[in-house]
KESEDO-181260 format. One record per residue (C-alpha): residue in one letter; y, x, z. Coordinates in steps of 0.2 Angstrom, whole numbers, plus 2048, in hexadecimal, padded with zeros to 3 digits. Example, Ala and Ser with C-alpha at 12.3 -4.5 7.8 and 13.67 -1.06 7.14 Angstrom:
A7EA83E827S7FB844824
//
This chain:
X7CD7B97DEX7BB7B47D6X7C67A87CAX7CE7B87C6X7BF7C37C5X7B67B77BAX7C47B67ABX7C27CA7ACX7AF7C97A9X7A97CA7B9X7A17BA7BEX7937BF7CBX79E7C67DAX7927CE7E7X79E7D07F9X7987DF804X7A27DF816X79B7ED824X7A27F7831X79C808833X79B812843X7AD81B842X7B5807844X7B8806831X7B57F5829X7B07F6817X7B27E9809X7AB7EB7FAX7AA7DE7EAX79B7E27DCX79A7DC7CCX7867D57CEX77F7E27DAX7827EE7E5X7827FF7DAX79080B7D8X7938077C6X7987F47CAX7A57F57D6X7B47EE7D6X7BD7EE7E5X7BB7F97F3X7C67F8803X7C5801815X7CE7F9822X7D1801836X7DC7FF845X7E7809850X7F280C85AX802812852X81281985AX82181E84DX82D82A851X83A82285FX849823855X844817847X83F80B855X84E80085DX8437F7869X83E80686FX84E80F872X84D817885X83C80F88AX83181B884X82781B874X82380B86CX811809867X80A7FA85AX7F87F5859X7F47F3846X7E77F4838X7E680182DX7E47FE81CX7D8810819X7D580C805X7D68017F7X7CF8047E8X7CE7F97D9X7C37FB7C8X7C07F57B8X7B07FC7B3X7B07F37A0X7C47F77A1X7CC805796X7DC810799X7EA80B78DX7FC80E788X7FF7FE791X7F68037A0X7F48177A3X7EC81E7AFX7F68207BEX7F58317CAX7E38317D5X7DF8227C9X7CC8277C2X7CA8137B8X7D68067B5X7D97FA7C3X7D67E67C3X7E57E17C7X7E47D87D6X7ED7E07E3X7F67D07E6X7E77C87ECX7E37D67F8X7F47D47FFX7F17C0801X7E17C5808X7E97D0815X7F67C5818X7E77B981DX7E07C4827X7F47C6830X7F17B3834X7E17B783DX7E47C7848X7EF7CB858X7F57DB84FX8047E084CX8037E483AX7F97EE82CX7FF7FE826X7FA80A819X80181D815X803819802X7FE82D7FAX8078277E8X8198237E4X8118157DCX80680F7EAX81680E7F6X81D8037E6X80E7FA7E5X80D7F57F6X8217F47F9X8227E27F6X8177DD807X8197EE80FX8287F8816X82A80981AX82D80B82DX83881882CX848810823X84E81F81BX83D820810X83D80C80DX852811809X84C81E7FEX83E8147F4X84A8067F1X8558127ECX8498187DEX8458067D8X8588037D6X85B8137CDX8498117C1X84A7FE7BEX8427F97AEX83780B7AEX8258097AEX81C80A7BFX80F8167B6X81F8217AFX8268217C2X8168287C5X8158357B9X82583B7BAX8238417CCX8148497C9X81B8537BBX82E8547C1X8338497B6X83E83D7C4X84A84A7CAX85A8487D3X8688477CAX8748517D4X8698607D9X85E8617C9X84F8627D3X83E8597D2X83B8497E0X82C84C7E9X82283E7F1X82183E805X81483180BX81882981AX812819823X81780781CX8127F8827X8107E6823X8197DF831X80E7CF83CX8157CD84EX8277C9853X8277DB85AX8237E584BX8307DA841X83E7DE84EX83B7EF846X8427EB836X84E7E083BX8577EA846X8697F2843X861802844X855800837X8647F882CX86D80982EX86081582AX85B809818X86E811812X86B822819
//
C-alpha cells in the first residue's frame, strides 16, 4: 500500500489507529500530518452480533435463529486530494473527490485481519449499486436472491461502465425490460465469509436455490 501511495505522490504516510468509546476502531492514513485536507484513507470497523432471517439460513432450519459473531465494516472512504474528476473516472453517487484506487489492498488487509480473529466474518451494508459491485468480488450478499439479482445485473451490463451502472440508477436509466420501470437499489448485508459455519451458509443447497430465484 506505501509502494502504492508513493507512485501517487504521497510518500510520507502518517497511520492513525483509535477506538472510541462506542467500540468503533478507526484507521486513518495522512498524507504528512494529521489535518483534514491530507487524508487519504479513512475506515471504521465494529462487531456484532448478527442474526439473518431463518429462511436464508439452512443450518438453522428448526433450531431457532442462527446468530454469527462478525466485524463490521462501518466506512471506507478513499481520496485523492491532488486528484481530479474526469471522463475517465466521474464522480460516482455520495463520491465528494476521486478515490485512490486501492480498495484491493483494503480487501487484502481485511482479509489479513480474517487470518487473525475468531469471527465469523466481515460484513458491510453497501448504500450504492456500485459499492455492492465494488465489494462483490470478496463479499456476498446473505440473502441469495439479492446476490441472484446482482449477478444478474453484471450478466445483463457486462462491458458498461461501473460509473454508468451507477448513474443510471440514480436517474432511471437501468430499467427492467419487461415492466418499463426504473430498478431501485435495496441495500442489504454482504458478509465476507471466515469460519467453516458462515461458509456452510453459502454452500448450502438452499442458498444455491434462492441465487436463480
Amino acid at each position: 500500500l506505501f509502494e502504492y501511495l508513493e507512485k501517487k505522490g504521497y510518500a510520507e504516510p502518517v497511520v492513525v489507529t483509535e477506538r472510541d468509546s462506542s467500540g468503533v476502531s478507526r484507521l486513518q492514513v495522512y498524507n504528512k500530518n494529521r489535518r483534514a485536507s491530507n487524508l487519504l484513507i479513512d475506515a471504521r470497523f465494529s462487531e456484532t452480533l448478527f442474526t439473518p432471517f431463518r429462511a436464508f439460513c439452512e443450518d438453522c432450519q428448526g433450531k431457532g435463529p442462527c446468530t454469527f459473531h462478525v466485524i463490521v465494516v462501518e466506512w471506507v472512504e478513499t481520496r485523492d486530494p491532488a486528484g481530479k474528476f474526469s471522463p475517465d473516472k466521474p464522480q460516482l453517487p455520495g463520491q465528494k473527490s476521486p478515490g485512490l484506487g486501492v480498495l484491493r489492498h483494503l480487501k487484502q488487509f481485511v482479509g489479513m485481519m480474517a487470518g487473525e480473529i475468531s469471527r465469523d466474518g466481515f460484513m458491510n451494508v453497501p448504500d450504492h449499486v456500485h459499492a455492492a459491485i465494488m465489494y462483490s468480488d470478496a463479499f456476498r450478499f446473505v440473502d441469495p436472491e439479492r446476490e441472484g439479482y446482482l449477478r444478474a445485473l453484471l450478466r445483463d451490463l457486462q462491458g458498461v461502465r461501473l460509473g454508468d451502472i451507477a448513474w443510471g440508477y440514480v436517474t432511471g436509466a437501468v430499467f427492467d425490460a419487461d415492466s418499463g420501470e426504473p430498478e431501485k437499489y435495496r441495500p442489504s448485508e454482504q458478509l465476507y465469509p471466515v469460519s467453516d459455519r458462515l461458509r456452510r451458509h453459502y454452500d448450502s443447497k438452499l442458498y444455491a436455490k434462492g441465487l436463480d430465484a
